[in-house]
N, C-alpha and C positions, 0 to 999 in steps of 0.2 A: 608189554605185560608188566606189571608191578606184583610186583612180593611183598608180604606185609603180615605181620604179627597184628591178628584183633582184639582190641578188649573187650573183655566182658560187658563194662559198661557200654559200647558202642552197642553191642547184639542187646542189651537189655532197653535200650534207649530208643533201639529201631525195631523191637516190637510192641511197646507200648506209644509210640507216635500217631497219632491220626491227621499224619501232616506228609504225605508222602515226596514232598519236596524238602522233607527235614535230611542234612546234613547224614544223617545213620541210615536214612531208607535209603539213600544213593551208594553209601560204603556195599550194604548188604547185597542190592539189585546189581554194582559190580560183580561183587562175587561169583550172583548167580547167575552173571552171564560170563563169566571165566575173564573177566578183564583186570580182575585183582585174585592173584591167587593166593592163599592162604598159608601163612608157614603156621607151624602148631608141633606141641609136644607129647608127652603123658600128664604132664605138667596142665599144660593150659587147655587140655581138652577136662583135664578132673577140675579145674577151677570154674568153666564152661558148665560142666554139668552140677557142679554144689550150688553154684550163682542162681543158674536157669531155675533149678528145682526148689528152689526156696519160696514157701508156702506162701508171702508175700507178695509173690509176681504174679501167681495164679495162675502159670503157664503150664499149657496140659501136657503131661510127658512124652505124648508124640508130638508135640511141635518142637521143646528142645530136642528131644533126641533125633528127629529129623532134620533140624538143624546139625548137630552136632555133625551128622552122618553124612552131611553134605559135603560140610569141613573136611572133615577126614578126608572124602571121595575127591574132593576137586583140590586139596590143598598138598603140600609137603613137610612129611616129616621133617623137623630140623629140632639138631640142638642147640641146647643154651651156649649162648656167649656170652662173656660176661664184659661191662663194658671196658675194664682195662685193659682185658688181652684185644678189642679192637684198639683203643690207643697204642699201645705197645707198638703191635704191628703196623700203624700209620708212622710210628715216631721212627722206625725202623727203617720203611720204607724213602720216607722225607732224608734218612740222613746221609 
């Protein structure tokens, strides 16, 4: 199983693709078959939903928000780390 933080740009990339062999339809179609599971916050579910909803994309609110809902259901909550308290803890660990 893999764990993985998604970007926005990934999910906005792999619903406008009509290339279902493109690189983002394969991230997403893991997902929804629980083969990558999603880490997510309050953070990146509100960046998720300002991104999705932007009149721009054209995306009708029940597809992000079913999206989003999926996220949520199949993924886990997790907090932010910031990257130096992983180094810290590697430098820690190495010494």
């Amino acid at each position: 199983m893999i764990y993985a933080v998604i970007d926005t740009n990934v999910i906005v990339s792999a619903l406008f693709t009509k290339n279902i062999e493109a690189a983002t339809i394969k991230v997403l179609n893991a997902l929804l078959e629980g083969k990558i599971v999603p880490l997510y916050n309050d953070e990146i579910v509100s960046e998720y939903k300002d991104v999705l909803h932007r009149p721009k994309f054209s995306f009708t609110s029940s597809l992000v928000d079913t999206y989003i809902e999926k996220f949520c259901k199949m993924g886990i909550p997790s907090e932010r780390v910031h990257s130096e308290d992983i180094l810290a803890l590697m430098n820690r660990r190495d010494n």
